[in-house]
C-alpha positions as CSV (number, residue, x, y, z in Angstrom):
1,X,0.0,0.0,0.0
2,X,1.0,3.4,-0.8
3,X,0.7,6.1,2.3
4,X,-0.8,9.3,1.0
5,X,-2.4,12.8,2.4
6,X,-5.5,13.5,1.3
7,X,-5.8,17.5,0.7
8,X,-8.8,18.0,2.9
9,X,-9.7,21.2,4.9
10,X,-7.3,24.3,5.3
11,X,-5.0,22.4,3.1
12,X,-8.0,22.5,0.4
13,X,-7.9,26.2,0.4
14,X,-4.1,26.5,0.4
15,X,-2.3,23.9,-1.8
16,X,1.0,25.4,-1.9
17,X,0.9,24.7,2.0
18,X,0.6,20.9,1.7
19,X,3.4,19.0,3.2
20,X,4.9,16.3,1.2
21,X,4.0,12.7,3.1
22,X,6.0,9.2,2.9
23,X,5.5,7.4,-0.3
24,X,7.2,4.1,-0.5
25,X,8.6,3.7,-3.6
26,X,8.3,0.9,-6.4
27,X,4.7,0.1,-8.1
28,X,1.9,2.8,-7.4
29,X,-0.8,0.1,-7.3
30,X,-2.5,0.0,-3.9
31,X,-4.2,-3.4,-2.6
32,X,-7.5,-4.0,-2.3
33,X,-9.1,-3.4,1.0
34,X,-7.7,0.3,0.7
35,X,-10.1,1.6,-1.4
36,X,-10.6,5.6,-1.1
37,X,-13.6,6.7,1.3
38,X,-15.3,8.1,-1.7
39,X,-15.2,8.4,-5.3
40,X,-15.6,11.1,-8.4
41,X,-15.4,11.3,-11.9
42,X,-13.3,13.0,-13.9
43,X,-15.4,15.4,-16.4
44,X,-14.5,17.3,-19.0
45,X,-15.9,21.1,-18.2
46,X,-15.6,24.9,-18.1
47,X,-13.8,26.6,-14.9
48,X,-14.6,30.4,-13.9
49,X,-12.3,32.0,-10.9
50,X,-14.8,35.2,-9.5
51,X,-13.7,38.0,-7.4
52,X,-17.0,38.6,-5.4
53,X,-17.3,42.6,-4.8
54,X,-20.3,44.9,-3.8
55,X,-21.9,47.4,-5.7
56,X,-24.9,50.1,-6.3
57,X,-27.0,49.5,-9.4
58,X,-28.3,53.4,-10.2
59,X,-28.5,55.3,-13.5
60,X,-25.2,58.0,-12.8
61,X,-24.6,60.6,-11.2
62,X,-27.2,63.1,-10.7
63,X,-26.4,66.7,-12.4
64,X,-28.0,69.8,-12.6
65,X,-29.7,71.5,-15.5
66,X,-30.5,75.3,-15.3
67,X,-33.0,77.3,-16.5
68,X,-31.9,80.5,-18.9
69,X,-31.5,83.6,-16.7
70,X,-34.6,85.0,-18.9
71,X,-37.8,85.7,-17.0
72,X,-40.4,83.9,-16.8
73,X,-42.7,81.1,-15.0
74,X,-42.4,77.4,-14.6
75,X,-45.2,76.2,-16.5
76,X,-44.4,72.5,-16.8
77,X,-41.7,70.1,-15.5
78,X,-41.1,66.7,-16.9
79,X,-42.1,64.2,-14.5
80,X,-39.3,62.9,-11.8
81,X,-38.3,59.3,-13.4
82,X,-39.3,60.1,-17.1
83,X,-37.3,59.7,-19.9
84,X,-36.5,62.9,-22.4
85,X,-35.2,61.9,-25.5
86,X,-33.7,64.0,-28.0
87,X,-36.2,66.2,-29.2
88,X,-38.7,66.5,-26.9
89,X,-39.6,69.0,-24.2
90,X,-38.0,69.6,-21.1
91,X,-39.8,71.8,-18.9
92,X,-42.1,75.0,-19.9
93,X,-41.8,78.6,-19.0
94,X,-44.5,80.8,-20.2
95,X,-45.7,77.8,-21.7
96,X,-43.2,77.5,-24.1
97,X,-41.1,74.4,-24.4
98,X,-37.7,74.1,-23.9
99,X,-35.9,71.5,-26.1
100,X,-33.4,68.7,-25.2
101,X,-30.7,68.5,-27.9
102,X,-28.1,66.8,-28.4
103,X,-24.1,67.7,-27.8
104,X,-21.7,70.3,-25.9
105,X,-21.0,73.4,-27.7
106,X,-22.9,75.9,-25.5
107,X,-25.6,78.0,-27.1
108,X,-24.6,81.4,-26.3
109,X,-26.0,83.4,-28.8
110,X,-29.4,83.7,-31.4
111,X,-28.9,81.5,-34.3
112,X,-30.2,83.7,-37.8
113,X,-29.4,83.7,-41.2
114,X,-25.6,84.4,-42.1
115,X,-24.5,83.1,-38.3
116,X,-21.9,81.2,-38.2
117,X,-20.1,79.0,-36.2
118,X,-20.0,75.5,-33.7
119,X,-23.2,76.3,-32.6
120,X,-24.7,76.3,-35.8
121,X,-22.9,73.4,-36.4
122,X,-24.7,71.8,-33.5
123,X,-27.9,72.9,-34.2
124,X,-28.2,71.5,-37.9
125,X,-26.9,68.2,-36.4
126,X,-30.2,68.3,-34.5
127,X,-32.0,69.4,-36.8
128,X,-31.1,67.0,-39.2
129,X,-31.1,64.0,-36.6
130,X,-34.9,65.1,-36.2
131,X,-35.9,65.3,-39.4
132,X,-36.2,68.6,-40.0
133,X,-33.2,70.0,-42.3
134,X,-32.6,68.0,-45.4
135,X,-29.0,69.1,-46.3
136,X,-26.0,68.1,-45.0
137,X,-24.8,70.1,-41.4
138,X,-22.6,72.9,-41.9
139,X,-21.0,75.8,-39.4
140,X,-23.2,78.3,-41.5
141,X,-26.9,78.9,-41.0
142,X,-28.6,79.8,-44.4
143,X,-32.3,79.8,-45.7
144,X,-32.0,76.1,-45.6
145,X,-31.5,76.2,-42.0
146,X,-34.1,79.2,-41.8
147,X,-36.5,76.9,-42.9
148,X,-35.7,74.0,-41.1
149,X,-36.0,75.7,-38.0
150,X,-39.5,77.4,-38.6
151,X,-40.9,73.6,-39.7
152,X,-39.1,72.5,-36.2
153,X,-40.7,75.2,-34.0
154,X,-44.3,75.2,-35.3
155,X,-44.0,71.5,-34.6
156,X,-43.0,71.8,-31.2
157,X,-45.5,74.8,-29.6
158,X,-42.5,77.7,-30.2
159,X,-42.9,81.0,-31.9
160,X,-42.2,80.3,-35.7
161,X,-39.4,82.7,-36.0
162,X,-36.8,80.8,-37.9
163,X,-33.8,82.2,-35.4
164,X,-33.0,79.4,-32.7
165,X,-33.1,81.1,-29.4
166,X,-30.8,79.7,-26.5
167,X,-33.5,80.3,-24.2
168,X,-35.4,77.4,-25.6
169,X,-32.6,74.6,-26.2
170,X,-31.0,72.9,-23.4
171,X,-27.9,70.4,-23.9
172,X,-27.5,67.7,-21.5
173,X,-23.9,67.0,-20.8
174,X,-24.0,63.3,-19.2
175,X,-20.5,63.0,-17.4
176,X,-19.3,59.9,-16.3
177,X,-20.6,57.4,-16.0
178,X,-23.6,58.4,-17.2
179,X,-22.5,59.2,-20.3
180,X,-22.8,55.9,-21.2
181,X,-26.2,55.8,-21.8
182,X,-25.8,57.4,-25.2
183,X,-27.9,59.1,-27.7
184,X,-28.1,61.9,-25.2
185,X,-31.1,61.3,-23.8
186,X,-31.5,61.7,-20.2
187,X,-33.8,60.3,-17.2
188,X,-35.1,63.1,-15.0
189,X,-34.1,62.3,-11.3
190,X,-35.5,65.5,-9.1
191,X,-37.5,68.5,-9.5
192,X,-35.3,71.2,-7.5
193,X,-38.3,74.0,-8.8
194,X,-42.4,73.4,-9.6
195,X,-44.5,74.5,-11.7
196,X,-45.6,78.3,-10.7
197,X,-42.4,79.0,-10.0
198,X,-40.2,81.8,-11.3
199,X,-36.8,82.1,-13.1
200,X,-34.7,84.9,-14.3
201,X,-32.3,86.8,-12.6
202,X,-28.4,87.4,-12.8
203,X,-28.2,83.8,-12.6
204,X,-29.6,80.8,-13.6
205,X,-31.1,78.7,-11.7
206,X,-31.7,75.2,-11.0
207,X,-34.5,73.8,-12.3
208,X,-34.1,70.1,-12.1
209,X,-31.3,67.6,-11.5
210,X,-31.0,64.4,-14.1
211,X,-29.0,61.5,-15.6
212,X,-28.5,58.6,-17.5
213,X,-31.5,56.4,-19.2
214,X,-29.7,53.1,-18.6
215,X,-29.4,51.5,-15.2
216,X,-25.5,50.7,-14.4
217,X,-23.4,49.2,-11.5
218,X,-20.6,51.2,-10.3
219,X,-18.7,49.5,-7.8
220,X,-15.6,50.6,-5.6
221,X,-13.0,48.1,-6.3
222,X,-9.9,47.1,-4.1
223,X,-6.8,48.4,-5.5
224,X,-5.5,45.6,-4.3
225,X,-7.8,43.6,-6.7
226,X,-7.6,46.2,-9.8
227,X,-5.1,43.9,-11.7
228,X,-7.9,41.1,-12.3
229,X,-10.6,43.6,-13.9
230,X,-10.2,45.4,-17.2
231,X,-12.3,46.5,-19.9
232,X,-14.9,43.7,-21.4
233,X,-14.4,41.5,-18.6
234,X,-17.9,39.3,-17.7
235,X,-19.7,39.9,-15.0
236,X,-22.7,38.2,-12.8
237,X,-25.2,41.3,-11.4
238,X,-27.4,39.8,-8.5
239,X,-30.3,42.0,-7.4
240,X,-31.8,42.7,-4.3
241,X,-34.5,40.8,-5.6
242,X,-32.1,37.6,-6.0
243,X,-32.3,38.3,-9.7
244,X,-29.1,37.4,-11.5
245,X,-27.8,39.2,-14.5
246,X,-25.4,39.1,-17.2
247,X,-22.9,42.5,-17.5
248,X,-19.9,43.9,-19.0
249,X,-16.8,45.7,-17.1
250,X,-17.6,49.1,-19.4
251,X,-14.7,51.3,-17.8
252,X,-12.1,50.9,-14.9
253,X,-10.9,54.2,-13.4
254,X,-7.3,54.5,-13.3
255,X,-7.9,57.0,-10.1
256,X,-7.8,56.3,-6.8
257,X,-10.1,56.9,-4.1
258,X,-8.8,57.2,-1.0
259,X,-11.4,57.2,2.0
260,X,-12.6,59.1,4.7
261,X,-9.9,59.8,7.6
262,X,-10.8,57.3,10.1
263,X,-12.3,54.5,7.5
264,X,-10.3,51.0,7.5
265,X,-11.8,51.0,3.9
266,X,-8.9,50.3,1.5
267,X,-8.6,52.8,-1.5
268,X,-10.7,51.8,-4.3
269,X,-11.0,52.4,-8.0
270,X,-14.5,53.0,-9.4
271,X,-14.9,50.2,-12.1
272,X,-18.9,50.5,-13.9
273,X,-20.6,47.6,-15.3
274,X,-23.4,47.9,-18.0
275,X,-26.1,45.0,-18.0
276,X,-26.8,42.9,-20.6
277,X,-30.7,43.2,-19.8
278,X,-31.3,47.1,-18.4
279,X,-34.7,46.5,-18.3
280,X,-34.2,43.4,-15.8
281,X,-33.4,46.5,-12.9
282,X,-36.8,47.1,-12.9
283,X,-36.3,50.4,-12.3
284,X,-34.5,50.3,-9.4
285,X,-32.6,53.3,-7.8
286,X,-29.6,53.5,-5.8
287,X,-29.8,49.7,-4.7
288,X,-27.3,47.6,-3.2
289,X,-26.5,44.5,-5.6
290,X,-23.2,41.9,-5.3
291,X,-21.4,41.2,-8.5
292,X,-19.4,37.9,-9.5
293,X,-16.6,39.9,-11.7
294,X,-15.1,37.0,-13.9
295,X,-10.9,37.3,-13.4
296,X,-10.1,33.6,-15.1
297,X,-11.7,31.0,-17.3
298,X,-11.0,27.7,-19.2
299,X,-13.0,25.8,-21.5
300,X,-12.9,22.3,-21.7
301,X,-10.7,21.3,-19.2
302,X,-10.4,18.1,-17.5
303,X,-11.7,18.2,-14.0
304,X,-11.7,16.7,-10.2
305,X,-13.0,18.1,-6.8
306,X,-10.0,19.5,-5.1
307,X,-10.6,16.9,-2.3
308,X,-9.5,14.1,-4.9
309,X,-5.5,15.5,-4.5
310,X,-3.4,14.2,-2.6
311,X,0.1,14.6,-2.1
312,X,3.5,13.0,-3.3
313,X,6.5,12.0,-1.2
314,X,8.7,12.9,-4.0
315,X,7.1,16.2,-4.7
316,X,3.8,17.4,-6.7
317,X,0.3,16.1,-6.5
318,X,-1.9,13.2,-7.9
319,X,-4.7,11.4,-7.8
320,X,-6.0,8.0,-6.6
321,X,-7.8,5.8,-9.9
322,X,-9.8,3.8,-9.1
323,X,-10.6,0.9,-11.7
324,X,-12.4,-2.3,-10.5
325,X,-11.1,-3.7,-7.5
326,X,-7.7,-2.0,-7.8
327,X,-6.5,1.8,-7.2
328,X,-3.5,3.2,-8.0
329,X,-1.6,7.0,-7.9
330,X,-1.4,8.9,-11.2
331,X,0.6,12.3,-10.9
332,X,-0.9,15.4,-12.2
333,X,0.1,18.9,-12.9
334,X,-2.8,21.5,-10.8
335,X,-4.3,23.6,-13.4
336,X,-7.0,26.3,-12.5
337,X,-8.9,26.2,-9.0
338,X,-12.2,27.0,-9.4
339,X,-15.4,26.0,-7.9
340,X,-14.5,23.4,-5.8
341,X,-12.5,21.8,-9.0
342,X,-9.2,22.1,-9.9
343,X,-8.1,21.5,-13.7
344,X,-5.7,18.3,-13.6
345,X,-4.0,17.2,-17.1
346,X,-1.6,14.4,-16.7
347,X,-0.8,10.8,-18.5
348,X,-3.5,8.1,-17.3
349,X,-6.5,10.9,-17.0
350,X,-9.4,11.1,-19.0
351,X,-13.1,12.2,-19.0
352,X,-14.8,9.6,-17.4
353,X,-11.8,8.4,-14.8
354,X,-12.6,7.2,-11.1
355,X,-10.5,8.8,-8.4
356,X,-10.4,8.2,-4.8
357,X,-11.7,11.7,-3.2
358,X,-11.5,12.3,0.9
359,X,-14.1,11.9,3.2
């Protein structure tokens, strides 16, 4: 009979730790009547290592959008949770809409025939993503845009003027990582004024505060851990419903957070995971949810539970085969840990093999 250590406990968790045990030396076959307390197979399978982490499933960052210092009062307010698209009104003063459009070059001025410029630029762009101008944008704003912008306000409740005025345009500017909703669109989050309220003054003022339209998972990550997470990585989203989902490591911030004197947090790096199925959060808000963030994988790899190792006198591990009435010890090389299973490859080991596994 050949002595052996079963890797069972602690030693299950640390391999590496494993002391080597006295083998005799000569043939590896064992005698009957020394059969292993239990028995696997060996299957052919897919291993995934996880880094288990918490995070907060919310759409962004909340940011503010301001009303035009011109006067006036808060007729209507998109409703807190709605979705604006491109388009379509934000809020009302006087009863006049003001438009969500799309980009980042600030509207500063009146937009007329014979401006010129990036904001005219922009506005055609809208214009033309809406439907309304049928030539290709340009940085000049000529009877062609005239037009289009006439057709656009009589079809949106403005005065049909044919000059854009900034009062009635705002631009959502979705920062990270909001931004990653796209299309600029934006989901309204709080109403910071009501309707019958007034604006205009030196300043402008707050009207509401809003982000993205897609639901993401921004989690604080370890430093420690931020060289097993990159870009594209898989991830498992569970819900405070239980709900799992599928999602996708969209960015991992190459800043540090460092936390609040006194904390024994660790610093973390913000890491934000889009789902594969938005709709799945259910509309969900600032909600605690545990991710599974993918580090490793193999496919098809021959696999044992890690309770079927044992350990070599002269060095290494293997496993017990069981065939018949007869065992014997087959060396292996370790592969991936993963599940309970560890990935053995060796001479003697195939799908379907019968090794010894502790009790």
């Amino acid at each position: 009979m050949q002595p052996r250590t079963w890797l069972t406990g602690g030693a299950v968790l640390a391999v590496v730790a494993v002391t080597a045990v006295i083998v005799l030396t000569g043939s590896s076959e064992v005698a009957a009547g020394n059969e292993p307390p239990a028995t696997a197979t060996v299957v052919k399978t897919d291993l995934v290592q996880t880094v288990q982490v918490s995070g907060t499933l919310s759409y962004g960052v909340p940011q503010p959008l301001t009303a035009a210092a011109n006067p006036g009062t808060i007729t209507w307010i998109a409703p807190e949770g709605a979705t604006v698209k491109v388009g379509q009104p934000v809020y009302k003063v006087d009863n006049v809409p003001v438009i969500l459009w799309n980009g980042s070059t600030p509207l500063y001025r009146p937009l007329q025939t014979g401006t010129k410029g990036a904001d005219v630029l922009l506005a055609e762009q809208n214009l033309s993503a809406l439907g309304y101008l049928k030539a290709k944008p340009n940085s000049t704003y000529d009877a062609a845009t005239a037009s289009a912008v006439k057709t656009w306000q009589q079809a949106t409740g403005q005065p049909a003027t044919g000059v854009v005025d900034p009062q009635h345009v705002v631009l959502a500017q979705l920062g990270p990582p909001a931004n990653l909703a796209g299309h600029g669109d934006l989901r309204i989050a709080l109403h910071t004024l009501e309707a019958g309220d007034r604006v205009g003054s030196n300043a402008n003022n707050a009207i509401l505060t809003y982000n993205g339209t897609t639901p993401l998972v921004v989690v604080g990550l370890d430093v420690a851990k931020q060289h097993l997470v990159k870009k594209g990585l898989k991830a498992t989203v569970t819900l405070p419903t239980g709900k799992a989902v599928a999602g996708t490591v969209a960015t991992v911030s190459t800043v540090a957070t460092v936390p609040q004197q006194g904390s024994d947090d660790p610093p973390n790096v913000p890491v934000v995971i889009t789902l594969a199925d938005p709709a799945a959060a259910g509309g969900l808000d600032t909600a605690p949810v545990d991710v599974a963030l993918v580090s490793a994988q193999k496919q098809d790899v021959l696999a044992v539970p890690i309770a079927a190792l044992v350990a070599l006198a002269e060095g290494g591990y293997g496993v017990q085969v069981v065939a018949g009435d007869k065992t014997s010890y087959v060396a292996v090389q370790t592969g991936m840990f993963a599940n309970g299973k560890v990935e053995i490859p060796g001479d003697g080991i195939a799908a379907g093999t019968v090794v010894g596994v502790a009790g």
